[in-house]
C-alpha positions, 0 to 999 in steps of 0.5 A: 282630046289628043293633042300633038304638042310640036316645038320646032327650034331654028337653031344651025348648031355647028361641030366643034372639035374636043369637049362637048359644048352644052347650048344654053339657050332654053327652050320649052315643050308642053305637054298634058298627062296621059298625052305625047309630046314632040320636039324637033331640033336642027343639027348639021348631018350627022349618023350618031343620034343622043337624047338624055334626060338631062346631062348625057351620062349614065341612066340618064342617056335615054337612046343613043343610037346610029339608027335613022329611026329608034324606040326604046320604052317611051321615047324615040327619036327620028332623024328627019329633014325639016324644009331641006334641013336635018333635024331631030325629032324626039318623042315622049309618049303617054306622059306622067308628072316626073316626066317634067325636067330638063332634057338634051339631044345632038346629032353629031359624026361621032360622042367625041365631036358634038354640040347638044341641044337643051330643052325644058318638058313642062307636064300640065297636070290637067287640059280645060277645054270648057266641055266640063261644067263642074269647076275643075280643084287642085289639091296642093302642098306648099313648096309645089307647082302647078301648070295647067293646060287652056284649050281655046278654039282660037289662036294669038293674041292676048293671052292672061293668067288671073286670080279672079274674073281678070278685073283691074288689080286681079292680073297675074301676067299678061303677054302678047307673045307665046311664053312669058313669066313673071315672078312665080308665073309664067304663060306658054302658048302652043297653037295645035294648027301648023299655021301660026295664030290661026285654028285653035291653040293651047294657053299653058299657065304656070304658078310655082312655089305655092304657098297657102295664100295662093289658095283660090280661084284662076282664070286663064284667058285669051283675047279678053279685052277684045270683046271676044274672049275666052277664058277657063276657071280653075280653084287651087286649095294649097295646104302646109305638107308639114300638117298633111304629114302631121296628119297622115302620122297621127293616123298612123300612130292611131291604127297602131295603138289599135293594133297593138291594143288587139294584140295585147288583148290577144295575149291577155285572153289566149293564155286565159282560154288555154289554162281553163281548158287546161284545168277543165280537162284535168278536173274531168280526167280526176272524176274518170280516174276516182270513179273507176277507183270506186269501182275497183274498191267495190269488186275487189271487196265482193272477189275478197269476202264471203259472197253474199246471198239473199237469205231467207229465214222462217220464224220457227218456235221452239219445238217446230218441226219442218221436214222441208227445213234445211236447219235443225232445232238448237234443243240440245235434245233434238240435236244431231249427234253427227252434226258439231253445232256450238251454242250461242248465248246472248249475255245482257 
């Protein structure tokens, strides 16, 4: 539902010579995340244009400008006449929560001479519009604020925010007007036709400085003791930020020890891994370097000695004789006269 949210403020500022002048008369703009909001305000003529976020100086100026027409980001500002009156009109588009504060326009001949308008943004952080048949929850830290955004197919009237179905004791502030408050709430009502109290309107209700006690189901409604009323349910569950952050910490301090638990595991087991591969390497490279030591041994032994070959013998008796034979009989009378022979004897 896209809603142009109007407030039109009949205030005749004059020019005053010097200093500039603040008017401190407040007034409000609602508007709903995600949508835009317009606020117009009477000036005397004027070519210099100014809207701020807050007091006019520094970051805060958001457009100063000579233009009639001028954008920058998401705000904008138009000078424009108003039933035969000058006026500015200035834009927020596509809203966001931090967009809730206080804000400042004038028109004026010159930043010397200028008398500057000061008005409030409310932001609602949701808009009921009875279509959703789930209850609409708040989540909430104490110390917070919560407004939200009652659209009603009617306009006027009375309008009431309370805890529970709006029964005798359960009123929390009821106006017949269009803004109110009361202690910690406050009621804005905003019609969205340009002819006051008839067509539909939006019934904005406000609750600040929350507490855990807040915790629970509202209504805003418009018209109830009429008979013809219409009302929006809404829960809030309001909890301590000081426990949220205790929690948020505990969580923390948990995937740390987690991570510092895999990291210390890391450090343990990597070293491990790195000396038993060390060692195993080691432990292969000595078996290669003693087994090629063996074999060294083993040839060098064969190249030193006498070459070994596989001798047959024949078992000869004494006085055999084979012309085939290689040897000779050791009978000293057999012997070979040109052969040197030595003679062997066993002693036992």
């Amino acid at each position: 539902m896209k809603v142009r949210h109007t407030l039109i403020c009949f205030f005749f500022l004059s020019l005053q010579e010097g200093n500039p002048e603040v008017n401190i008369n407040k007034n409000i703009s609602f508007g709903v995340v995600g949508g835009n909001l317009t606020a117009e305000f009477r000036f005397s003529a004027g070519t210099w244009k100014i809207f701020c976020r807050g007091e006019c100086e520094g970051e805060n100026i958001l457009i100063n400008t000579t233009d009639e027409k001028h954008q920058r980001h998401r705000y904008s500002t138009e000078y424009i006449i108003v039933e035969y009156a000058p006026a500015l009109s200035v834009s927020i588009t596509q809203l966001i929560m931090s967009d809730a504060g206080q804000y400042s326009c004038a028109v004026a001949e010159s930043p010397s001479s200028v008398s500057y308008q000061q008005f409030e943004v409310v932001v609602a952080e949701a808009l009921l519009d009875g279509n959703d048949d789930q209850l609409k929850h708040f989540d909430k830290e104490t110390g917070s604020s919560l407004t939200v955004g009652c659209s009603f197919n009617q306009a006027g009237g009375h309008k009431y925010l309370c805890r529970g179905e709006c029964g005798e004791h359960e009123v929390l502030l009821q106006t017949d007007g269009e803004d109110d408050f009361k202690d910690r709430y406050r009621i804005g009502f905003r019609g969205t036709s340009e002819e006051k109290y008839k067509g539909s309107g939006i019934l904005y209700v406000t609750i600040t400085q929350l507490t855990e006690s807040d915790s629970g189901r509202y209504r805003c409604s418009l018209n109830p003791a009429a008979g013809q009323g219409s009302f929006r349910d809404f829960e809030i569950s309001v909890t301590d930020a000081v426990v949220q952050s205790a929690s948020a910490s505990s969580f923390t301090t948990e995937q740390s020890e987690k991570t510092s638990a895999g990291v210390l595991l890391h450090v343990i087991i990597t070293p491990f891994i790195i000396v038993v591969v060390v060692l195993s390497s080691l432990a292969v490279l000595i078996i290669c370097i003693k087994r090629k030591s063996d074999r060294g041994l083993r040839t060098r032994g064969n190249s030193e000695g006498t070459n070994m070959e596989d001798v047959h013998y024949e078992n000869c008796t004494p006085g055999s004789t084979r012309e085939d034979s290689i040897y000779q009989s050791l009978d000293p009378a057999g012997r070979d006269q040109d052969q040197t022979y030595s003679t062997l004897t066993h002693h036992t």
